[in-house]
N, C-alpha and C positions, 0 to 999 in steps of 0.2 A: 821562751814562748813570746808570741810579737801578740802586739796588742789586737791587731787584726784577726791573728790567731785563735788568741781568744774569746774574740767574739764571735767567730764562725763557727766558733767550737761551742759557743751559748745558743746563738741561732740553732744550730742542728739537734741540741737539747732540746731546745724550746719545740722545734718540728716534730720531735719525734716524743715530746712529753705529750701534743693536741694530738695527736696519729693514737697514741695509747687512749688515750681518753675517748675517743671517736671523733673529737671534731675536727675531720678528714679534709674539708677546704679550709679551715685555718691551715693543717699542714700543708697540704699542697701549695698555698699562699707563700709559709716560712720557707719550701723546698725548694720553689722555685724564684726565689730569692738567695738560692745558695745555685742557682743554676743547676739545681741536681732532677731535670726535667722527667726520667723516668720515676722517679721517685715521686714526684708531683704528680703524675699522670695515676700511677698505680692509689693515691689517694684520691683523686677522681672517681675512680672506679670504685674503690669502697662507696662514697658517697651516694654515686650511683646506686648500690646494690640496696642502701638502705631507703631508699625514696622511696615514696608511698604513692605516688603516681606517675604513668610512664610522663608526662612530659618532665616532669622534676628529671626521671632519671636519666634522658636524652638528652635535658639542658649541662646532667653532670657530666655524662661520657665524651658531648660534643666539648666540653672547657678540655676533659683528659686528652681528646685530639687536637686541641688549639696549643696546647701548651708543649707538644712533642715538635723536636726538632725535625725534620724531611728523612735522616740518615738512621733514625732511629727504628727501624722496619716492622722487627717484627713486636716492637710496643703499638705500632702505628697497626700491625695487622689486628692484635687484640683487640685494641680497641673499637676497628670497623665489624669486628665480630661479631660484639655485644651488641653496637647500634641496630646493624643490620636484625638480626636475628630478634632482638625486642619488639623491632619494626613488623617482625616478618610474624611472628606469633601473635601480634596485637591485633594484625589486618585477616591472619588467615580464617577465624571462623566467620566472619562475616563477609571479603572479599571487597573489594574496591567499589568502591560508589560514585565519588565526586574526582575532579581532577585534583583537591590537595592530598588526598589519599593516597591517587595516581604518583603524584610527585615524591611524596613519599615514601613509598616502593619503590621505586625508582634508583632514589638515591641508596636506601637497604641494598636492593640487590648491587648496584656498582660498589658498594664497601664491601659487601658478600666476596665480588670477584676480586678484588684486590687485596684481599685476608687467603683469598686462597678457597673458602669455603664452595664447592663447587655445587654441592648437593643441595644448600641453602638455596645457592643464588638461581641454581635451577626452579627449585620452588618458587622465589619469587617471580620470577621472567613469567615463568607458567601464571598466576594470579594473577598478573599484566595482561597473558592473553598474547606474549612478546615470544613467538614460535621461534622465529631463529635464535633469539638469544638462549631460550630453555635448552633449544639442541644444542649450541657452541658449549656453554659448563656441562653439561652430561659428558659431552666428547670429550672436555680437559677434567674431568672426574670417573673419567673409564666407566659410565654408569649406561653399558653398551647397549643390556637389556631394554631396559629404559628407551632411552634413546631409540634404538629399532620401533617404539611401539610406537611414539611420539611420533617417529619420518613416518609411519604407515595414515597416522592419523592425519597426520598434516598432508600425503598426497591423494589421502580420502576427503578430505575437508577442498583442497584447492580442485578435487574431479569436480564433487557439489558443487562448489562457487561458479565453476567455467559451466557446466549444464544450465546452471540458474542465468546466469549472463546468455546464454544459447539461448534459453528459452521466454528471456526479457527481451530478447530482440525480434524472434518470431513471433512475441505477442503484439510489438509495435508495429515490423511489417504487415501483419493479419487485420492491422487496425487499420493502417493505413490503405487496404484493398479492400475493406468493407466487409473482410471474412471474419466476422466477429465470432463464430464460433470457435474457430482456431486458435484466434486471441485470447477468449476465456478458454479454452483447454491448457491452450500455455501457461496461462497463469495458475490454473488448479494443480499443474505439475511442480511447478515452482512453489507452491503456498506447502506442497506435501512434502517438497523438500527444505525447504526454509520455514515451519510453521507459528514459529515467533514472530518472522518477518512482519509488522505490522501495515508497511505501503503495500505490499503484494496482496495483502487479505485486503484491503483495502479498493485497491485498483479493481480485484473482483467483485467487490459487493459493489459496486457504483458501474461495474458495466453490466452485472445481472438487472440492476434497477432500472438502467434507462431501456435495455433489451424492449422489443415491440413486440406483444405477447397478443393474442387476441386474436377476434374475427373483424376487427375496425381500426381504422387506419386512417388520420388525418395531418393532412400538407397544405401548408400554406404557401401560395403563390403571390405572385407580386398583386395580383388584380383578386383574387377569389380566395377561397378554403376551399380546398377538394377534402370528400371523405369517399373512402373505399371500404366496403362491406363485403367481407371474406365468406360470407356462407347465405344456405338459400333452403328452406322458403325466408323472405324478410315479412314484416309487418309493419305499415305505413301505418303511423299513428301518432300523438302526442309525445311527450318528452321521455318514458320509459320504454316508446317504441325502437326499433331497429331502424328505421328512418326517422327521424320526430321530425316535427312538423308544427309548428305553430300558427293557429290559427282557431278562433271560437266555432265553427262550423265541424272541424276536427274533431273524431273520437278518440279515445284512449286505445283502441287497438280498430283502426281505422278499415284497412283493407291490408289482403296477401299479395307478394307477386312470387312466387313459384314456378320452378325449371321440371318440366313433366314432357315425357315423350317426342324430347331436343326442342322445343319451345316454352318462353315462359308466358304462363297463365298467371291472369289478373284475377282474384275473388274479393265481395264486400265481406269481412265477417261482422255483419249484422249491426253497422255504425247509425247514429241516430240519424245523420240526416243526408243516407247514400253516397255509393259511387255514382258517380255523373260519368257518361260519355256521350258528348255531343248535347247535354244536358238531360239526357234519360237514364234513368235509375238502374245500375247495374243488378239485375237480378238473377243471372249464374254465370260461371265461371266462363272467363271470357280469354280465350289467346292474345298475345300480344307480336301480328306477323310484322307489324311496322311500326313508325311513330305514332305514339298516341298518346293525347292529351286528354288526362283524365282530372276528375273534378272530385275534391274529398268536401263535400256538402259543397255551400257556395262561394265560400271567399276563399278557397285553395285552390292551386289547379297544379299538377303538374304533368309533365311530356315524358314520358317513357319511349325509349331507343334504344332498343334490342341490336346484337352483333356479335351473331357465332353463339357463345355462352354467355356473353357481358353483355349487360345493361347498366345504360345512364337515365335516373331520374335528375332532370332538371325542373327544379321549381320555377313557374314559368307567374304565377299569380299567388301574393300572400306576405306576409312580414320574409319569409326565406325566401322570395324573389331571387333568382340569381344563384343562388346556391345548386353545386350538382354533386349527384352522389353516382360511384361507379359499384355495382355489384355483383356477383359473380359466387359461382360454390368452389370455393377455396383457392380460387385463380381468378384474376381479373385485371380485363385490357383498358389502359387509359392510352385508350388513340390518339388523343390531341399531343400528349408527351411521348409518342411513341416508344413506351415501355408497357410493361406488366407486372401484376403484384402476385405473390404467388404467398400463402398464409398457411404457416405450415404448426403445430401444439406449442414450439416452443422459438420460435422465432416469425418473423415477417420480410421476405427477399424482392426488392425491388430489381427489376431485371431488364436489360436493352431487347427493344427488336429494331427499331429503325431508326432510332437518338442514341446519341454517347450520352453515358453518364457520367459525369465527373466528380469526386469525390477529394476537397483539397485541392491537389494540382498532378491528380492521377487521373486518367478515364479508365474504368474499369466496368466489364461485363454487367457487375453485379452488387448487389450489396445489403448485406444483410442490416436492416435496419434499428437504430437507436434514437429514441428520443434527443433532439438536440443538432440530430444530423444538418448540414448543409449539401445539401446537391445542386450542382448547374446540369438541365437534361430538358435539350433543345433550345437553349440558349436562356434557360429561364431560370431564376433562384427557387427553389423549392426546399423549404425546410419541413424535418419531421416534428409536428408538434405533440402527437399521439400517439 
């Protein structure tokens, strides 16, 4: 026996004296100094088995895959067995959270598939959320059943996806033509199909909120504020009135103007210091067949201008100098812009009769209004402020 001999023949004592003992990476150490790599590998594994925490045990199994030669196969499949599958039960009661988790899985199921393990690594692909790859291992693991349920789910899942895209594009066309009602339909369809989706709930609650709800309506113009007053009788009065009005001569609930028997009638209701007309004290209910400028005590005055059902109060005398209001019971013509407002429980529709409206860089008929809005109509900016 050659001296070489017998010392190789000492070393593989010595390896397999630490192996007895348990101390499995010393052997694997002395093993792989005899080039006896499976041997070395397979004490990996024990060391692995006896770790007390998975990364210990992942740090021993990845050294039993470092130390395997390429040709060695099916040590090489063992071992992505264990990795994979430690991986795959560590993640699976909780499920993936951050990206190094992600990556982690990742690499489980590709040692899954290269070990062979078909049903593992279908498992994992599936906690990935990785549809095709789940389907490819079911298919190379004959796991047919499966599989059928999977492709039904997934051509169920990508119908939902294509309706949800269908019905994100008809919310933005809707938007874009002023048909805001359409638009929140859409998206209440979408929110019922996707209801986790957090932007689609989102997108809804912010176009319910700007929505123009009410019996009043105010635009700002380059030169003035218009406000328009969707219902009738009104009361001209201080700042809780229907019209307010500011001015010390002003009562708190000043005078009516009322739509009766296809004309509107003026009344005081019973203000300190009267309606004026022509400076005489209004004292009963007076029609309104033309222009009339009428007096709320003495430092106010304003012109009322009947037409058809609408009436414009313009403040002709007072701090609101200048200001005009258009009113009307639930429909109301703004002549100067040649449109109409039409006020309806749950929305407010600005509508063409003899100006384009344009909305962006569409003209369109009509448009159901939102706070925010920009309109050009009759060549003028008018934004919706109310």
């Amino acid at each position: 026996m050659s001296f070489f001999s017998d010392l190789g023949g000492g070393r593989l004592r010595r390896a397999r004296a630490l192996e007895a003992s348990g101390d499995f990476r010393g052997a694997a150490s002395v093993y792989a100094e005899l080039a006896m790599f499976v041997e070395a590998s397979k004490c990996l594994l024990h060391e692995g088995e006896k770790a007390g925490t998975l990364e210990s045990r992942l740090g021993a199994w990845m050294d039993a895959a470092r130390v395997l030669p390429d040709d060695e196969i099916e040590a090489l499949r063992e071992v992505d067995t264990r990795i994979g599958r430690a991986i795959l039960e560590h993640l699976r009661p909780t499920g993936v959270a951050g990206n190094a988790e992600k990556r982690q899985l990742t690499d489980a199921a590709e040692r899954l598939e290269r070990a062979e393990q078909w049903r593992d690594a279908a498992d994992a692909w599936e906690l990935l959320g990785r549809k095709e790859d789940l389907a490819r291992c079911l298919e190379m693991g004959g796991e047919v059943e499966r599989l059928e349920r999977v492709l039904t789910e997934q051509n169920r899942s990508d119908a939902v996806g294509d309706r949800i895209r269908r019905l994100m594009s008809e919310h933005d066309l809707a938007l874009s033509l002023g048909q805001r009602a359409a638009a929140k339909q859409a998206l209440r369809e979408a929110s019922a199909l996707a209801p986790s989706d957090v932007g689609i709930a989102t997108s809804l609650r912010r176009l319910e909120e700007r929505t123009v709800r009410g019996a009043v309506l105010r635009l700002a113009l380059p030169d003035r504020t218009l406000r328009v007053v969707g219902k009738l009788p009104i009361v001209l009065g201080r700042a809780e009135a229907d019209v307010a009005l500011r001015g010390a001569s002003v009562s708190r609930r000043h005078a009516e103007v009322a739509y009766e028997e296809g004309r509107f009638v003026l009344r005081d209701l019973g203000s300190r210091n009267g309606t004026l007309i022509a400076g005489v004290v209004l004292s009963r209910a007076l029609a309104v067949e033309g222009a009339l400028e009428v007096g709320l005590g003495d430092d106010v005055s304003v012109r009322l201008t009947p037409s058809g059902m609408s009436l414009e109060i313009e403040v002709v005398r007072g701090m609101d100098r200048g200001e005009v209001v258009h009113v009307g019971a639930g429909a109301v013509e703004l002549f100067d812009l040649g449109v109409g407002v039409r006020f309806e429980p749950e929305r407010t529709v600005i509508e063409s009769r003899n100006e384009r409206i344009v909305l962006g860089d569409r003209a369109v008929s009509e448009v159901e209004l939102l706070r925010g809005d920009v309109l050009t109509i009759a060549g003028k900016r008018v934004e919706v402020i109310a």
